[in-house]
C-alpha positions, -999 to 999 in steps of 0.1 A, spaced: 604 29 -146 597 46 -180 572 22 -187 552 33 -161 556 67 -163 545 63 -201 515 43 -189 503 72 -165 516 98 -190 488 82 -214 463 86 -186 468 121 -173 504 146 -178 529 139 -150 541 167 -135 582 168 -132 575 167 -93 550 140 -92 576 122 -113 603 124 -89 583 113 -61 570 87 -82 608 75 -86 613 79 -47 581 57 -36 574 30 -64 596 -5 -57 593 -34 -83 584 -64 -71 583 -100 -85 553 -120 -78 556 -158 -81 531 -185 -106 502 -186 -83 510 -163 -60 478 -149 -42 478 -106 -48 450 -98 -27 425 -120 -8 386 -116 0 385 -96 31 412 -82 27 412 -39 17 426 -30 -15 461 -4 -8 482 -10 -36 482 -5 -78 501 -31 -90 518 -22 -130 522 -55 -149 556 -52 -167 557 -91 -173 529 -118 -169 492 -123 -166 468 -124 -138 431 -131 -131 410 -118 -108 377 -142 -93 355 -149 -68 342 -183 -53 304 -190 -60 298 -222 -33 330 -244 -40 337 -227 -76 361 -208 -88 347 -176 -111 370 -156 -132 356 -122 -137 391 -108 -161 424 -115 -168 452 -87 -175 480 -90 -195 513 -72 -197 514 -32 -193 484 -30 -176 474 -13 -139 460 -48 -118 436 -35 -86 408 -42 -70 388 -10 -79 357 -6 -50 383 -19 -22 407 8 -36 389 37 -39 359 31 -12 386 17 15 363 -15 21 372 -54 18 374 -69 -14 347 -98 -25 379 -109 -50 409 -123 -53 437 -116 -77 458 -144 -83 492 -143 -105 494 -170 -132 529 -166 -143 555 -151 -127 552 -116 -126 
């Protein structure tokens, strides 16, 4: 859990509270090669904090796949306008390793 509480540290001080809620509420979970994070359509209600792996987020344009990033280890993954403006996401983020 450190390495997440370093990653937000570097983003904005944690408060010893916040830290022990943190602790309470965050669960780690593994994610399979593949495995489909969040679909078009659907909304956005997690942050997901890559300790191990790489994913991709796309689109399809007609039958065709379009990658729009990839992130890499020690990185927050989310679908930012679905997040934040509670609406259905165009994307998909896909896990290419396991995670």
């Amino acid at each position: 859990m450190n390495d997440v509480f370093d990653y937000l540290d570097h983003l904005h001080a944690l408060s010893p509270h916040l830290k022990e809620y943190l602790e309470k509420t965050l669960k780690p979970r593994q994610s399979e090669k593949h495995a489909i994070l969040l679909q078009e359509g659907e909304v956005c209600n997690k942050v997901w904090y890559l300790r191990k792996g790489l994913v991709r987020n796309f689109y399809y344009r007609n039958e065709y796949e379009v990658t729009t990033w990839f992130m890499n280890e020690g990185n927050a993954i989310l679908a930012t306008n679905s997040l934040f403006e509670q609406r259905k996401s165009k994307y998909y983020i896909e896990a290419l390793e396991r995670c």
